[in-house]
C-alpha positions in Angstrom: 17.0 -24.4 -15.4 18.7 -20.8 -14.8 17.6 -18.5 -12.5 18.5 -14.7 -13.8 18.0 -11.8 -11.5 17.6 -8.3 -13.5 19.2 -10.1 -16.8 22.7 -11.4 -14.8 22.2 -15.2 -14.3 22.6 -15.4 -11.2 22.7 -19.6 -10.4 21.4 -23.0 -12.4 20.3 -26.4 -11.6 20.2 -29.6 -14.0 16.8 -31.5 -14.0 17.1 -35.1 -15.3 14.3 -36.2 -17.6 10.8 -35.9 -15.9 8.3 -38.7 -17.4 5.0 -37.6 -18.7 2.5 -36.3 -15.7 5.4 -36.4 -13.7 6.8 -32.4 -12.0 9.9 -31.9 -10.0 10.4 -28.6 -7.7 13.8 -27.0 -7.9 14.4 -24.2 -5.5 16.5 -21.3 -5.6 17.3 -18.8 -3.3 18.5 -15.2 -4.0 19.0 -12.3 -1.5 18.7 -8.8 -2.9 21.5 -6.4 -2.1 19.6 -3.1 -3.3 16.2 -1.6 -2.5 14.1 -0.7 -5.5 12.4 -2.8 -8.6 14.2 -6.1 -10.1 12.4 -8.8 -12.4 13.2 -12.2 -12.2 12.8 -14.8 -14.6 13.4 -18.2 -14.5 14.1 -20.1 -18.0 14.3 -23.9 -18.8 16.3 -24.8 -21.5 15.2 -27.9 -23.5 13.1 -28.8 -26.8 9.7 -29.7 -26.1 8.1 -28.2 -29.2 6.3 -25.3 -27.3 9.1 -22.6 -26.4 6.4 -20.2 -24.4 6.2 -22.3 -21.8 9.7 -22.6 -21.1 9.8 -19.5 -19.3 8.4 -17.5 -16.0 8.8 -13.6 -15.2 8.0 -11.4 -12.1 8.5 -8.2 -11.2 8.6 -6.7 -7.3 9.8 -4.2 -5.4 12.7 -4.6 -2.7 11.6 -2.0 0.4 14.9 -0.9 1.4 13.3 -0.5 5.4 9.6 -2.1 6.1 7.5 0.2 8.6 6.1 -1.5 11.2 3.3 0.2 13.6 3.5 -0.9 17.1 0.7 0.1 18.9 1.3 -0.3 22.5 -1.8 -1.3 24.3 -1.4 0.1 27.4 -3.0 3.6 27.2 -0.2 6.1 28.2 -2.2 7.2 31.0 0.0 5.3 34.0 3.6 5.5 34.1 4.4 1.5 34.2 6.5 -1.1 32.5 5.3 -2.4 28.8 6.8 -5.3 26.8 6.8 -2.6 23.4 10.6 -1.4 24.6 11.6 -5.0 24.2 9.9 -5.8 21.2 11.1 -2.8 19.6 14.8 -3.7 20.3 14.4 -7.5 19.0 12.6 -5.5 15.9 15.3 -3.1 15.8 18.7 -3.8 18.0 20.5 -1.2 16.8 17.9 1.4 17.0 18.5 3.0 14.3 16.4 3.9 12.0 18.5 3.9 8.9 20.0 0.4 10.3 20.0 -1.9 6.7 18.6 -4.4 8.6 15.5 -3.4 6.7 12.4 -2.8 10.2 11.5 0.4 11.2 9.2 0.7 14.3 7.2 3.5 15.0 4.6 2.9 18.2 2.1 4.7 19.8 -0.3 3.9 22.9 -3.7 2.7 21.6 -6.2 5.5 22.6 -3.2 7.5 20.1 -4.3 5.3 17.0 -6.2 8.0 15.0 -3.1 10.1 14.5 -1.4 7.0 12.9 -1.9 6.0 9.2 -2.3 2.8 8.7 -2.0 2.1 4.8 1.7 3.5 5.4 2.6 0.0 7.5 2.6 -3.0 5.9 2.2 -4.7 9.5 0.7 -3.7 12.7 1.6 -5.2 16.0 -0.8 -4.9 18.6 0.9 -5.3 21.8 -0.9 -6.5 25.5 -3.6 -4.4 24.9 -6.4 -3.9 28.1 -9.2 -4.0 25.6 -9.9 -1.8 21.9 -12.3 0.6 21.4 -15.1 -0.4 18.8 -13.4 2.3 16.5 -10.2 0.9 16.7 -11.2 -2.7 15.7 -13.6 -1.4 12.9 -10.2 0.2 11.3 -8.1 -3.0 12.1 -11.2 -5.0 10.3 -10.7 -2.3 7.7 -6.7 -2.9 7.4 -6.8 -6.1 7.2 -9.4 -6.2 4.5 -7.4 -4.3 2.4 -4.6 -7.5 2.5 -2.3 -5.8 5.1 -0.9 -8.2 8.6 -1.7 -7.5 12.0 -0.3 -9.5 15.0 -1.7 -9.7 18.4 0.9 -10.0 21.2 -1.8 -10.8 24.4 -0.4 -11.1 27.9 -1.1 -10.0 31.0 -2.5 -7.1 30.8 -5.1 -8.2 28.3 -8.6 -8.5 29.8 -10.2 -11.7 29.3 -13.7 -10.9 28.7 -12.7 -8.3 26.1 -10.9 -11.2 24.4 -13.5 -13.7 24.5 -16.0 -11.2 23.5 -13.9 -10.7 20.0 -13.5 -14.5 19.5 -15.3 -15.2 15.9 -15.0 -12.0 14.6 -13.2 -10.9 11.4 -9.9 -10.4 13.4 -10.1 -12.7 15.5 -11.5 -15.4 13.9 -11.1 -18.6 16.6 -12.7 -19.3 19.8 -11.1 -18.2 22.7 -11.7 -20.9 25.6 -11.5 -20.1 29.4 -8.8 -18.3 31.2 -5.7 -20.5 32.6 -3.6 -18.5 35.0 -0.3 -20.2 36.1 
């Protein structure tokens, strides 16, 4: 079984014989040194008497930097410590942009969110936020409808109540139990 990477073979594997209603998994792993499209294909050679099968393509784009939106949940009103500095350097540790280590962060404080543009992220991070207007959640409902990831970072500054009041809805989708503080 060969794997080949935009027509270069790029790495093979030998399957023994696999009895009838038998499969085997193979794996293969490849890491893309360019941003842009590439094809793969993955081809078995053998004689089975039905050559279409013996053969799989795909097609997909390498981003060469993935946006992230950080929204930051304090809401920029008091001067105070968040945890979005940190995250942003474990996200990005050189801080810079153009760093090939492929994340780019951009953040904002939450009541800032209708500036952003969501479709342009393929993840949003929602970090400690105190709570989130109706408006806000309805367009997080709306991202995430539309097949894009959001995680929620809570901690302290997240209000309970808030919380619990969002457990079962479409973004938060499990029930929140009682509050445990340490």
């Amino acid at each position: 079984v060969a794997l080949i990477v935009d027509g270069r073979t790029i790495a093979t594997q030998t399957v023994n014989a696999i009895a009838p209603g038998q499969s085997v998994t193979i794996h293969f792993h490849h890491t893309f040194t360019t941003a842009g499209n590439h094809w793969i294909k993955v081809q078995a050679e053998l004689s089975d008497g039905l050559d279409a099968d013996n053969a799989a393509f795909a097609a997909l784009h390498v981003a060469a930097q993935i946006p992230v939106l950080l929204i930051d949940g304090s809401d920029g009103s008091a001067p105070g410590v968040t945890g979005s500095p940190f995250l942003r350097a474990a996200l990005m540790p050189s801080g810079d942009p153009n760093d090939p280590a492929g994340v780019t962060v951009h953040d904002i404080v939450a009541n800032d969110w209708q500036a952003a543009h969501f479709d342009d992220y393929p993840i949003i991070i929602v970090n400690d936020p105190r709570r989130m207007s109706p408006e806000l959640m309805q367009a997080l409902t709306q991202y995430t409808a539309a097949g894009h990831g959001l995680w929620w970072i809570l901690g302290g500054r997240t209000e309970a109540l808030w919380l619990q009041q969002q457990a079962k809805t479409p973004l938060i989708p499990y029930g929140i139990g009682p509050l445990i503080t340490a």
